[in-house]
N, CA, C and O atoms as a Maestro MAE file, in Angstrom:
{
 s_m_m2io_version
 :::
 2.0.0
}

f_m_ct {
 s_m_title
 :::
 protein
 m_atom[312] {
  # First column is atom index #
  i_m_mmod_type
  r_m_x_coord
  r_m_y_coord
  r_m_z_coord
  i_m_residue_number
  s_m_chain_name
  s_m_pdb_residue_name
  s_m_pdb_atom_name
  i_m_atomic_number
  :::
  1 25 -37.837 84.774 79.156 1 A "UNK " " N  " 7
  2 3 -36.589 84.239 79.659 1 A "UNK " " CA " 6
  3 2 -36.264 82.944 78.912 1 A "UNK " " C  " 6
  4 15 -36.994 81.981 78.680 1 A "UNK " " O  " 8
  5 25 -34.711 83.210 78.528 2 A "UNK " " N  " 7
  6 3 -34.644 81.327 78.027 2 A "UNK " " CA " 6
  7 2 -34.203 80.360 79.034 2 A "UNK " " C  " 6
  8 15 -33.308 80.520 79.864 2 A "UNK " " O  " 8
  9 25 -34.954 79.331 78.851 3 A "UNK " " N  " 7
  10 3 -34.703 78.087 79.308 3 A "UNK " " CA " 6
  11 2 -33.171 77.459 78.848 3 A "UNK " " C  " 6
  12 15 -32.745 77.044 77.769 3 A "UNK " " O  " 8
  13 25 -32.578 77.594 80.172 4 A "UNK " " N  " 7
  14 3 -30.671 77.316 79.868 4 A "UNK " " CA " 6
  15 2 -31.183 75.672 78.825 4 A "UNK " " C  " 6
  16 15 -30.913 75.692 77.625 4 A "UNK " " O  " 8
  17 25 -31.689 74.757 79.252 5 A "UNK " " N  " 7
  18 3 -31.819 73.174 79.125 5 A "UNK " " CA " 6
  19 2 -31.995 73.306 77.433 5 A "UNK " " C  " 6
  20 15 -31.481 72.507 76.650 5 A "UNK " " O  " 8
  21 25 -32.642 74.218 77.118 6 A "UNK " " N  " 7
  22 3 -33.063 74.127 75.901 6 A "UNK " " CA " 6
  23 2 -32.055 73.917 74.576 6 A "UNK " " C  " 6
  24 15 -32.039 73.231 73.554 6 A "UNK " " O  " 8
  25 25 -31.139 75.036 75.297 7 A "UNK " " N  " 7
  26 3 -29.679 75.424 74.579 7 A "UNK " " CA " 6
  27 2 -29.095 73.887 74.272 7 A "UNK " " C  " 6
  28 15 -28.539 73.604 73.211 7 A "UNK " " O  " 8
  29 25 -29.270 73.102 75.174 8 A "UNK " " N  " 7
  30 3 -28.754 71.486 75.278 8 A "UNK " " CA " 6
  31 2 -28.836 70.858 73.776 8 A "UNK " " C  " 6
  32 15 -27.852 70.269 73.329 8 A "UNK " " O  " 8
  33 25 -30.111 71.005 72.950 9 A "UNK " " N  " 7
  34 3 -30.690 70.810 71.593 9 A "UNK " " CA " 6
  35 2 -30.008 71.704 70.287 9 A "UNK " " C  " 6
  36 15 -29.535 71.350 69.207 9 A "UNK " " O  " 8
  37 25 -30.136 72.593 70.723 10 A "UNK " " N  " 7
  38 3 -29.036 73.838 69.438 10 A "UNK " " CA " 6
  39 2 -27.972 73.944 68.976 10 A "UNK " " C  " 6
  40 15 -27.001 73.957 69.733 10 A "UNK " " O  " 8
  41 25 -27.837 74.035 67.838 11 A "UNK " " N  " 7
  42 3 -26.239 74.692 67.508 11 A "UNK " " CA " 6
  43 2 -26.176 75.617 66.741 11 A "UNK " " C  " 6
  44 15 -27.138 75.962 66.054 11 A "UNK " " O  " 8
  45 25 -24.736 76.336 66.710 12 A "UNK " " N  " 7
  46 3 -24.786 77.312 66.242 12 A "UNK " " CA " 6
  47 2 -25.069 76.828 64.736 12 A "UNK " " C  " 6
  48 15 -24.870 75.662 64.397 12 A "UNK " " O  " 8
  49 25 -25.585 77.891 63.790 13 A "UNK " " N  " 7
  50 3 -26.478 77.742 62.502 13 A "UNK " " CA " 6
  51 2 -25.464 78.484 61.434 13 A "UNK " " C  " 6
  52 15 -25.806 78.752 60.283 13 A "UNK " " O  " 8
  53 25 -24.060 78.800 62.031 14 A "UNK " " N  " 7
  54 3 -23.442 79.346 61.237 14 A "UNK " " CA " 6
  55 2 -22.255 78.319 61.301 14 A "UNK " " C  " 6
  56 15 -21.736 78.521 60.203 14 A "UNK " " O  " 8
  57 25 -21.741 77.651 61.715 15 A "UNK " " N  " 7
  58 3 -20.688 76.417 62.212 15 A "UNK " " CA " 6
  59 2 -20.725 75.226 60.805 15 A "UNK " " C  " 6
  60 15 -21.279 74.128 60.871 15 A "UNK " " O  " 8
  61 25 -20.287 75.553 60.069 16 A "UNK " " N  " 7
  62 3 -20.670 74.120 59.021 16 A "UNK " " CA " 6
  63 2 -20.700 72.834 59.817 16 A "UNK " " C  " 6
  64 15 -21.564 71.958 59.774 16 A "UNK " " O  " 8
  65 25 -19.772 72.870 60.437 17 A "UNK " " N  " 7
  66 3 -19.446 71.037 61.087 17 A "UNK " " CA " 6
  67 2 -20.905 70.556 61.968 17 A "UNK " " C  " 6
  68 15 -21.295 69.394 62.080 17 A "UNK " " O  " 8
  69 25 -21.561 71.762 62.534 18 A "UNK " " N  " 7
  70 3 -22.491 71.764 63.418 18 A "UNK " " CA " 6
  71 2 -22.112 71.284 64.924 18 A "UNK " " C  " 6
  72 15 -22.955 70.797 65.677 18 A "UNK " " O  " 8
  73 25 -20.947 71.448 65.231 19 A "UNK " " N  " 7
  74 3 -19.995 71.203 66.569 19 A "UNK " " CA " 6
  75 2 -20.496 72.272 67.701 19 A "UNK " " C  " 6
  76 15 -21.023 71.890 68.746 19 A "UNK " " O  " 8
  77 25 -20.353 73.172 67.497 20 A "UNK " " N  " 7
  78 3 -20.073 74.434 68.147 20 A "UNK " " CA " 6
  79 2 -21.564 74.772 68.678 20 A "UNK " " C  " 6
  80 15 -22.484 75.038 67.904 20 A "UNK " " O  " 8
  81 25 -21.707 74.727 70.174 21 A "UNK " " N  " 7
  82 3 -22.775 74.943 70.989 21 A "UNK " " CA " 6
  83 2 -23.211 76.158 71.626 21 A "UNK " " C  " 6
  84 15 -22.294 76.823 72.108 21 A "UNK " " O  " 8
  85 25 -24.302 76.590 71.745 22 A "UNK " " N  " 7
  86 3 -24.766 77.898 71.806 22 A "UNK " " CA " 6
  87 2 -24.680 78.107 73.545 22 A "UNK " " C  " 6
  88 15 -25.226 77.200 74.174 22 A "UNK " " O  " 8
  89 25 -24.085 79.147 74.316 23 A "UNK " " N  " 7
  90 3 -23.855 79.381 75.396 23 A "UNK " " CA " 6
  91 2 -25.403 80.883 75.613 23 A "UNK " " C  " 6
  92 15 -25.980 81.771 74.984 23 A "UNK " " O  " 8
  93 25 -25.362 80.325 76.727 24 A "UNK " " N  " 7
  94 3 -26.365 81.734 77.752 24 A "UNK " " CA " 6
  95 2 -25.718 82.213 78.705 24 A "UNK " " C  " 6
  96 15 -25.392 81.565 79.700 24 A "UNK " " O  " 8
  97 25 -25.419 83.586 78.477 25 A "UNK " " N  " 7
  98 3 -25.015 84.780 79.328 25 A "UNK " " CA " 6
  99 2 -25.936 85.518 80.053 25 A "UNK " " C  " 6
  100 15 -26.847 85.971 79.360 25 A "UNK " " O  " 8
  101 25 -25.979 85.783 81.249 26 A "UNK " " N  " 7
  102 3 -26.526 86.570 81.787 26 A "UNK " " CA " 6
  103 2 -28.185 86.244 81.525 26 A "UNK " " C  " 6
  104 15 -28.665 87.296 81.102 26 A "UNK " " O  " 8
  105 25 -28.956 85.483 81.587 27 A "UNK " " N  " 7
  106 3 -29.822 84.957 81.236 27 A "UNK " " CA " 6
  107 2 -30.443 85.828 80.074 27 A "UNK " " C  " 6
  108 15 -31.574 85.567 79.663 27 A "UNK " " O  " 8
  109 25 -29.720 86.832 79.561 28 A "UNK " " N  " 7
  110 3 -29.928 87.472 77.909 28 A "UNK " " CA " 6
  111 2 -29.393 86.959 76.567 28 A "UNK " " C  " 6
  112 15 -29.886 87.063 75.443 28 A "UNK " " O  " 8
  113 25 -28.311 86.405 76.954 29 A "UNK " " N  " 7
  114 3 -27.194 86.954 75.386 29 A "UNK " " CA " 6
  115 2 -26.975 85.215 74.871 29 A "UNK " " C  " 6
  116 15 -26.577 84.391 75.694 29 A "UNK " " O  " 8
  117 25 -27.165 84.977 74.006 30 A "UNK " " N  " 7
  118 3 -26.524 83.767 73.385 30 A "UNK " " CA " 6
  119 2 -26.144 84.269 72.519 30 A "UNK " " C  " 6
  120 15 -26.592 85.214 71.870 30 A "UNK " " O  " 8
  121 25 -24.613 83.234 72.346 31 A "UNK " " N  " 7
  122 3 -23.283 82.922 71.429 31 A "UNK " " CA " 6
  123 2 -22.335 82.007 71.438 31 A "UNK " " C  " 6
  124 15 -21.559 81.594 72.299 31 A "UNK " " O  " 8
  125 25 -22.556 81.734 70.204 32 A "UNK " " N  " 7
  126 3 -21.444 80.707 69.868 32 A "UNK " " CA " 6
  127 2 -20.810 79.958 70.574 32 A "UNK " " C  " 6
  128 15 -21.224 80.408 71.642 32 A "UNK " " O  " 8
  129 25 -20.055 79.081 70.898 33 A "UNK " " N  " 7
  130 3 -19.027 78.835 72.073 33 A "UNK " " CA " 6
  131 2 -17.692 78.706 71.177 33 A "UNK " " C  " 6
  132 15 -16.666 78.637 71.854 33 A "UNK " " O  " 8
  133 25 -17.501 78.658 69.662 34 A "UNK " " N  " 7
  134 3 -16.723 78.658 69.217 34 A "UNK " " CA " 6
  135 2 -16.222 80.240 68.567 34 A "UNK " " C  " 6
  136 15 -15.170 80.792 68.889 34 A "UNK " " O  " 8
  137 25 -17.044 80.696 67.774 35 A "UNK " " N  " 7
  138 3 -16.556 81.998 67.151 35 A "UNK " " CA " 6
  139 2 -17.247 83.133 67.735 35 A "UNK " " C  " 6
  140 15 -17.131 84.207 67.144 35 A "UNK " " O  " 8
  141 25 -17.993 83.078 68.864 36 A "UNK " " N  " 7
  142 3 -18.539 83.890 69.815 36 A "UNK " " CA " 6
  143 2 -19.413 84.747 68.965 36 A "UNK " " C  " 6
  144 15 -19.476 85.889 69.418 36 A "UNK " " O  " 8
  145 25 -20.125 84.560 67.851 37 A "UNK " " N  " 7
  146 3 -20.682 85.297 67.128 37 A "UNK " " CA " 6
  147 2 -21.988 85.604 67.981 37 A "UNK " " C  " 6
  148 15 -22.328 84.574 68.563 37 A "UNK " " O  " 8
  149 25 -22.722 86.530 68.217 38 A "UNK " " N  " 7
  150 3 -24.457 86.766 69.455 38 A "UNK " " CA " 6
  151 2 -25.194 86.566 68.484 38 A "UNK " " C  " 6
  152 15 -24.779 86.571 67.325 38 A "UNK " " O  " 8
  153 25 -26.388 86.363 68.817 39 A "UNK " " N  " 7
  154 3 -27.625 85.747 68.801 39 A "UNK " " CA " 6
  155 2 -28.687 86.359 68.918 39 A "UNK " " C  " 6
  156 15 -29.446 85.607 69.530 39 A "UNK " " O  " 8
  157 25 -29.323 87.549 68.621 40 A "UNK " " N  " 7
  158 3 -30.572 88.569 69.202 40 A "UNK " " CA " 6
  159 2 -31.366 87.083 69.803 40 A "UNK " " C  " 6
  160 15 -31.527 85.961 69.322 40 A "UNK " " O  " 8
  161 25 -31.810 87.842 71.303 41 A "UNK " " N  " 7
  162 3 -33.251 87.268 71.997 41 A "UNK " " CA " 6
  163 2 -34.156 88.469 71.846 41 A "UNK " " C  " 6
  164 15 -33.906 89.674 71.871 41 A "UNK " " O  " 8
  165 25 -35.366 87.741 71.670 42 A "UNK " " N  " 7
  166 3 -36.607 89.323 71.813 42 A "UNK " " CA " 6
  167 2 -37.957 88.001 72.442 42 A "UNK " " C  " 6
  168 15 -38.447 87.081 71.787 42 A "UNK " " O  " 8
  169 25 -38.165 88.291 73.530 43 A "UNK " " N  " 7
  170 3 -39.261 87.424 74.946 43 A "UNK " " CA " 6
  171 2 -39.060 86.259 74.674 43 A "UNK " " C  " 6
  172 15 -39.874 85.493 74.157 43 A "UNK " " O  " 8
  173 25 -38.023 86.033 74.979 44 A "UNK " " N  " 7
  174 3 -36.904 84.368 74.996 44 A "UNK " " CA " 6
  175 2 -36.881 83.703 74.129 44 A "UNK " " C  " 6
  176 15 -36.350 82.606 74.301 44 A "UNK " " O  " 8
  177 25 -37.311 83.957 73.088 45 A "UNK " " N  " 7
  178 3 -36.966 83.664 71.670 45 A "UNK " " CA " 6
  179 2 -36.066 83.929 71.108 45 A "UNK " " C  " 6
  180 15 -35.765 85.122 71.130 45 A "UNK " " O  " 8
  181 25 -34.931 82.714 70.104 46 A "UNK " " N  " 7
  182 3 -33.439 83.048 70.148 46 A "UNK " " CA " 6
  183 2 -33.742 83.603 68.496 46 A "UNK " " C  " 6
  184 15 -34.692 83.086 67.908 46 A "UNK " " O  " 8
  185 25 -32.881 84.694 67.757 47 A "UNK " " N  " 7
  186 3 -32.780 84.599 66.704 47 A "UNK " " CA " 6
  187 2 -32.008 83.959 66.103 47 A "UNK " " C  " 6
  188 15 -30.855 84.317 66.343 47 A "UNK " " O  " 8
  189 25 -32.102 82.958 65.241 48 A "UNK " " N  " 7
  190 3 -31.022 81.854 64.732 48 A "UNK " " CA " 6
  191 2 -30.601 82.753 63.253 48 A "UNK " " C  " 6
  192 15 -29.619 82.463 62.569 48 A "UNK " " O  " 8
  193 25 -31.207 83.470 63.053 49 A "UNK " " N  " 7
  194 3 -30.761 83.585 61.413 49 A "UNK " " CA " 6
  195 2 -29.697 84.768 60.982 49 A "UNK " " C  " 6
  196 15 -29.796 85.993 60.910 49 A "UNK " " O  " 8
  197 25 -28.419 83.644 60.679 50 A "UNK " " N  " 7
  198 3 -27.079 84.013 60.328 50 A "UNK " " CA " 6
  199 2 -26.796 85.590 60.307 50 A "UNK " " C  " 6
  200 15 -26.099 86.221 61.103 50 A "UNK " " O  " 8
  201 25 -27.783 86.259 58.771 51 A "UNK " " N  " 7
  202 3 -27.495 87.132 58.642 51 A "UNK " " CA " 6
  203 2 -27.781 88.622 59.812 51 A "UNK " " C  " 6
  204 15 -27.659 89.846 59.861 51 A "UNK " " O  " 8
  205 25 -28.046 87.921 60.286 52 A "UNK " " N  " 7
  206 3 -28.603 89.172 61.815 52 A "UNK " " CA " 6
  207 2 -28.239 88.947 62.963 52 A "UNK " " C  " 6
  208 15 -28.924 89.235 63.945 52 A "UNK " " O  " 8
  209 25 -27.043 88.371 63.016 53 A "UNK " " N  " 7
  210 3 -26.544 88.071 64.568 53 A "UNK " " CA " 6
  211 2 -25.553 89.024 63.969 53 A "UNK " " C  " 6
  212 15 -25.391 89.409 62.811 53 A "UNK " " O  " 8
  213 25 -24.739 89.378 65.460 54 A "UNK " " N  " 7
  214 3 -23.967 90.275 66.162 54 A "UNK " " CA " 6
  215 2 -22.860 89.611 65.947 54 A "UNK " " C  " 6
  216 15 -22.599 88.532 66.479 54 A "UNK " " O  " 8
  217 25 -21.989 90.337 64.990 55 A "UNK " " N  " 7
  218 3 -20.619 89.503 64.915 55 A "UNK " " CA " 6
  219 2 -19.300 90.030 65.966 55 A "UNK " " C  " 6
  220 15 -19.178 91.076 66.604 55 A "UNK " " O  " 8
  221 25 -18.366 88.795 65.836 56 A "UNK " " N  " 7
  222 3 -17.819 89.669 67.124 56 A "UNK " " CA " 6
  223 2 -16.797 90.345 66.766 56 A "UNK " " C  " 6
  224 15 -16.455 90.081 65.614 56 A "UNK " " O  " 8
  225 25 -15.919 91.413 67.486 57 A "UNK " " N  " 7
  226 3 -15.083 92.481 67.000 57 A "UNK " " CA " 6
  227 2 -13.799 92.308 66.869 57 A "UNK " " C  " 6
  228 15 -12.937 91.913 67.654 57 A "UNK " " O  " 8
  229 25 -13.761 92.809 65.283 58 A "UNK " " N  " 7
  230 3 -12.463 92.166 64.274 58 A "UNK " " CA " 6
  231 2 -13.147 91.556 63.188 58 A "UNK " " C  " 6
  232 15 -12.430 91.120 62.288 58 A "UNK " " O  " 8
  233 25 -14.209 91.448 63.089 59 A "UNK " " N  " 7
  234 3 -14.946 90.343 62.247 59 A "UNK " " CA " 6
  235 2 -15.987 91.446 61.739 59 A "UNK " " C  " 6
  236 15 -16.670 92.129 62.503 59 A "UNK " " O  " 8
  237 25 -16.023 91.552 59.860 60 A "UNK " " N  " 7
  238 3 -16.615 92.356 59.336 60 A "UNK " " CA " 6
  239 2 -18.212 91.508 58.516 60 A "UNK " " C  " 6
  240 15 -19.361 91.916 58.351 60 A "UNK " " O  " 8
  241 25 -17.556 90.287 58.198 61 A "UNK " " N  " 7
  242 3 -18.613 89.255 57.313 61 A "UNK " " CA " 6
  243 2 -18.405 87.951 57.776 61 A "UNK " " C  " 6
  244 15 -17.283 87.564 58.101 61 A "UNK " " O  " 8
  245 25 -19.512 87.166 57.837 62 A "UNK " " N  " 7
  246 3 -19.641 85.903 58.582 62 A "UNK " " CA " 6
  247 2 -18.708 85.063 57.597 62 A "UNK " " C  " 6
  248 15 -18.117 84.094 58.072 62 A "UNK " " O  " 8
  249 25 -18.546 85.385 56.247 63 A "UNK " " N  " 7
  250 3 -17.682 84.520 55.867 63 A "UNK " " CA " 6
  251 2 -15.843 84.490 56.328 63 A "UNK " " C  " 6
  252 15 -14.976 83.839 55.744 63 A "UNK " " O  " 8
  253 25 -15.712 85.117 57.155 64 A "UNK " " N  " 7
  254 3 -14.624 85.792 57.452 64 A "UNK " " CA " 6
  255 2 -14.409 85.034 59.073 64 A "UNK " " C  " 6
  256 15 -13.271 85.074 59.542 64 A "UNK " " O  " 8
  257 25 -15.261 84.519 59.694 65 A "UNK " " N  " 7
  258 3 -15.599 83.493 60.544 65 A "UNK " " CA " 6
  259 2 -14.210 82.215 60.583 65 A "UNK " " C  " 6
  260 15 -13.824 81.659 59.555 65 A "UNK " " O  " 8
  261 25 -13.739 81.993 61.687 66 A "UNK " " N  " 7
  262 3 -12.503 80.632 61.982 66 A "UNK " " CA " 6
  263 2 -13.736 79.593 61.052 66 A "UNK " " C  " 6
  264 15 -13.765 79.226 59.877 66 A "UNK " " O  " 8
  265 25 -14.515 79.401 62.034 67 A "UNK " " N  " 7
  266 3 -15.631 78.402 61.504 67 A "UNK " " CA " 6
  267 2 -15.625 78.243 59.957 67 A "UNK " " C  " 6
  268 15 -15.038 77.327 59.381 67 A "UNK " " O  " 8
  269 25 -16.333 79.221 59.344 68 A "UNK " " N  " 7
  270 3 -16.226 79.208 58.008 68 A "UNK " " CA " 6
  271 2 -15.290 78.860 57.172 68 A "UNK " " C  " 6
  272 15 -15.522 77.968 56.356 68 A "UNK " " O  " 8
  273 25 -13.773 79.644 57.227 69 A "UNK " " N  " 7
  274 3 -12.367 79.126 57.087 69 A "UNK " " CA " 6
  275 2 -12.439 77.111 57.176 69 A "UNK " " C  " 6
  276 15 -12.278 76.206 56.358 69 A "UNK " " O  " 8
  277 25 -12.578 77.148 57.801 70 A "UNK " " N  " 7
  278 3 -12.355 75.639 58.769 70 A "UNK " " CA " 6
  279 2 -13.224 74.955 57.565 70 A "UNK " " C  " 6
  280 15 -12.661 74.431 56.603 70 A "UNK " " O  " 8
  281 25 -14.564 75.002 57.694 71 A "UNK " " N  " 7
  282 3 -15.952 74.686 57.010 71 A "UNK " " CA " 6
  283 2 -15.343 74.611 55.569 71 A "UNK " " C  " 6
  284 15 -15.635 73.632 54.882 71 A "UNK " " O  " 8
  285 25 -14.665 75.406 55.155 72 A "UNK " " N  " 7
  286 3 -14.908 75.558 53.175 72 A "UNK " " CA " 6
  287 2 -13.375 74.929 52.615 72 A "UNK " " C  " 6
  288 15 -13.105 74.871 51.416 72 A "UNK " " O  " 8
  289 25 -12.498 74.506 53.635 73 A "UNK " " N  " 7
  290 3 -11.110 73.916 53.665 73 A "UNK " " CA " 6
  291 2 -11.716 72.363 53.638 73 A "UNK " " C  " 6
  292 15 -11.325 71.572 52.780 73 A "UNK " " O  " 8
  293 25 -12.327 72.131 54.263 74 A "UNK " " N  " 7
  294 3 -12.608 70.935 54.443 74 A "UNK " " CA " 6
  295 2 -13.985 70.263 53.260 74 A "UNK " " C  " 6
  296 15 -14.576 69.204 53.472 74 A "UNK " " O  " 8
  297 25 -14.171 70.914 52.407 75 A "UNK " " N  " 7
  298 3 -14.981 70.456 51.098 75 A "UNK " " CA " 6
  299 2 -14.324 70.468 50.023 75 A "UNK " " C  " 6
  300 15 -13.392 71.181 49.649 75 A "UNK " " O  " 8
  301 25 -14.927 69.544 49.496 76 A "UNK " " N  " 7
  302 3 -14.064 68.671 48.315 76 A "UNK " " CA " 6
  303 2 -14.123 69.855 47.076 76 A "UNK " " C  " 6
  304 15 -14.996 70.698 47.280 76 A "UNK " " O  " 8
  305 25 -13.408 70.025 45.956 77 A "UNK " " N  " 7
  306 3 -12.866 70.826 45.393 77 A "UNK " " CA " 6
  307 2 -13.724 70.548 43.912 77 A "UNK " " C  " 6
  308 15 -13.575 69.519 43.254 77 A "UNK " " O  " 8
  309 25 -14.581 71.592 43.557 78 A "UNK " " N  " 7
  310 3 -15.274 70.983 42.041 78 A "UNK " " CA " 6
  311 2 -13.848 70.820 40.782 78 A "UNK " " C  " 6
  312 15 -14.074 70.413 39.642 78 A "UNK " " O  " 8
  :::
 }
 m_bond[311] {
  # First column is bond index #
  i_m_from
  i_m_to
  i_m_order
  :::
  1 1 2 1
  2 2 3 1
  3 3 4 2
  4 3 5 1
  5 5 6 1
  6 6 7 1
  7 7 8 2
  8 7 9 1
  9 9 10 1
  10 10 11 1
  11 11 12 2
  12 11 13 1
  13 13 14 1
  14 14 15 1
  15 15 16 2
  16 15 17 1
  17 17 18 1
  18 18 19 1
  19 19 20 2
  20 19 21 1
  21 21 22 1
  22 22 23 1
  23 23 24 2
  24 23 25 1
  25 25 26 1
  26 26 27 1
  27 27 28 2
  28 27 29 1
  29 29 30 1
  30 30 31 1
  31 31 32 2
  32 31 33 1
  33 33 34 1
  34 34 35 1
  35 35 36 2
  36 35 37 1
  37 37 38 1
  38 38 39 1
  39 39 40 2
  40 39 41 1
  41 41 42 1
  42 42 43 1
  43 43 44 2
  44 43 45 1
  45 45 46 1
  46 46 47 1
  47 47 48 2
  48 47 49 1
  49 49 50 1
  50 50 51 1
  51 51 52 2
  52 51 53 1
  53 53 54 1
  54 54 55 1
  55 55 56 2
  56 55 57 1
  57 57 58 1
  58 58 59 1
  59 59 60 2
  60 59 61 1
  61 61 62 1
  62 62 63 1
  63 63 64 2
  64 63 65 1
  65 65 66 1
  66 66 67 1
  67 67 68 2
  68 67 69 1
  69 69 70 1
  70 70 71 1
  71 71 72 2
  72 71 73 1
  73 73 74 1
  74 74 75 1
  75 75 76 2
  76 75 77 1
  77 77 78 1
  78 78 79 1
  79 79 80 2
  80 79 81 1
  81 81 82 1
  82 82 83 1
  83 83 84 2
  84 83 85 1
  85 85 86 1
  86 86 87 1
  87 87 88 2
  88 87 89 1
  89 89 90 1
  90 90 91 1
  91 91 92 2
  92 91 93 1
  93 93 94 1
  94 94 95 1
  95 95 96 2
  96 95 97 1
  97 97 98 1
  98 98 99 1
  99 99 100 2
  100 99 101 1
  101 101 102 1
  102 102 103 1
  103 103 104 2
  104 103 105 1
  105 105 106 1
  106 106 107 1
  107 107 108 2
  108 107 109 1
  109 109 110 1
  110 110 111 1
  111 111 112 2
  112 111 113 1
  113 113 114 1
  114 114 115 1
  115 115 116 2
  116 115 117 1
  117 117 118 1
  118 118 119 1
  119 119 120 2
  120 119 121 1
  121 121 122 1
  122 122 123 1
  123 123 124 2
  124 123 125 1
  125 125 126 1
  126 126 127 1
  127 127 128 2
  128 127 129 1
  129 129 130 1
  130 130 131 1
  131 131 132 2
  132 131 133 1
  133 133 134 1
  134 134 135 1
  135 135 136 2
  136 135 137 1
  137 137 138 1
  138 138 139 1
  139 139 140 2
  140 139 141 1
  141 141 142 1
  142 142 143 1
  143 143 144 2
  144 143 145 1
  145 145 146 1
  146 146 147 1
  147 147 148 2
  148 147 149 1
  149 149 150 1
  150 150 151 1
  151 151 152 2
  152 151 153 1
  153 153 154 1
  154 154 155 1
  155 155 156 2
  156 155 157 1
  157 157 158 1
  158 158 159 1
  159 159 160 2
  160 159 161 1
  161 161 162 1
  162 162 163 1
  163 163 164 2
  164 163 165 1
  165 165 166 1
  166 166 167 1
  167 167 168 2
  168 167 169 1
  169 169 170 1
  170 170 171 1
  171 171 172 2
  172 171 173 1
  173 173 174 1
  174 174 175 1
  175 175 176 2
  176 175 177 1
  177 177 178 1
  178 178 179 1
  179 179 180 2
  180 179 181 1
  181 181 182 1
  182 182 183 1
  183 183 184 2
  184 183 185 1
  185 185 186 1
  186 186 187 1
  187 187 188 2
  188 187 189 1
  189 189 190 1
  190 190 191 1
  191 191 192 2
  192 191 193 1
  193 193 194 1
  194 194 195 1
  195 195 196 2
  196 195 197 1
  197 197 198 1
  198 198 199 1
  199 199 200 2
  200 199 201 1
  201 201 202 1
  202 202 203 1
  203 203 204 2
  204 203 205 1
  205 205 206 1
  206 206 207 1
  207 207 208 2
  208 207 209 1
  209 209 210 1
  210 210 211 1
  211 211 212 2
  212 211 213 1
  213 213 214 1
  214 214 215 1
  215 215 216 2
  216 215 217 1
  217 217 218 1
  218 218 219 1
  219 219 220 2
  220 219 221 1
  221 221 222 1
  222 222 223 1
  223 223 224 2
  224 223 225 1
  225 225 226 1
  226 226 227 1
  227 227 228 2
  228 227 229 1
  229 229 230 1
  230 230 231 1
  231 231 232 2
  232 231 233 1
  233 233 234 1
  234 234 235 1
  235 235 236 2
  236 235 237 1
  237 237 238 1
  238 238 239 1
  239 239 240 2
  240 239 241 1
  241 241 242 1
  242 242 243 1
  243 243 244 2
  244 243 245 1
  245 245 246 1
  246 246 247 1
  247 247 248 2
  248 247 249 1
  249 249 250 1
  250 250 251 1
  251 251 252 2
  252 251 253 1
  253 253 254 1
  254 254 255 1
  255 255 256 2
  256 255 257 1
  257 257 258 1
  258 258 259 1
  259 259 260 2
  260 259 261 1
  261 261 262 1
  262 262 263 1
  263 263 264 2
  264 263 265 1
  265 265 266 1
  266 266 267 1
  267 267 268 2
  268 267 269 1
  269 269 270 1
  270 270 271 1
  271 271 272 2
  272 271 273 1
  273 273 274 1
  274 274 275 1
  275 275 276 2
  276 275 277 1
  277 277 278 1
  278 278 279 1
  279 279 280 2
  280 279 281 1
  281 281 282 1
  282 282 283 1
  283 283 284 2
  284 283 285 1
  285 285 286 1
  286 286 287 1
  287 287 288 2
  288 287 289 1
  289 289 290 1
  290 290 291 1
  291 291 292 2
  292 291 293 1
  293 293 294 1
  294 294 295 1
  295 295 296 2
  296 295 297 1
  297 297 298 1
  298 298 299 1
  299 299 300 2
  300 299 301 1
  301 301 302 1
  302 302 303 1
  303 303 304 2
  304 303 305 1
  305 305 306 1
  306 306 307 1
  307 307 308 2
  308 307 309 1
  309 309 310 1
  310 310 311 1
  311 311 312 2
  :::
 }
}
């Protein structure tokens, strides 16, 4: 089971700004609070790594993400 308090420390790992805070559903499911992207848990252990979360529907590639958009607008231009 995860510990809701814990979530308090995390952010989402796909968010460039690092704003966007990880929510617990149903004491299973974490996601995003911004681009609602999920999170695999397997015995309350969150999976953080980008390429294996559950994107949400309408959304084919994480680069395709508001976040991301937002994230790569806002870096300086080589």
């Amino acid at each position: 089971m995860i510990d809701p308090q814990s979530l308090e420390y995390l952010r989402c790992p796909i968010d460039p700004q690092r704003e966007a805070t990880l929510v617990l559903e149903e004491h299973i499911r974490v996601y995003c609070s911004n681009c609602r992207v999920q999170f695999k848990t397997r015995e309350g252990m969150i999976n953080l790594i980008p390429q294996e979360a559950i994107l949400p529907d309408g959304c084919e590639r994480l680069e395709r993400l508001p976040c991301q958009k937002r994230g790569s607008a806002s870096k300086p231009q080589a």
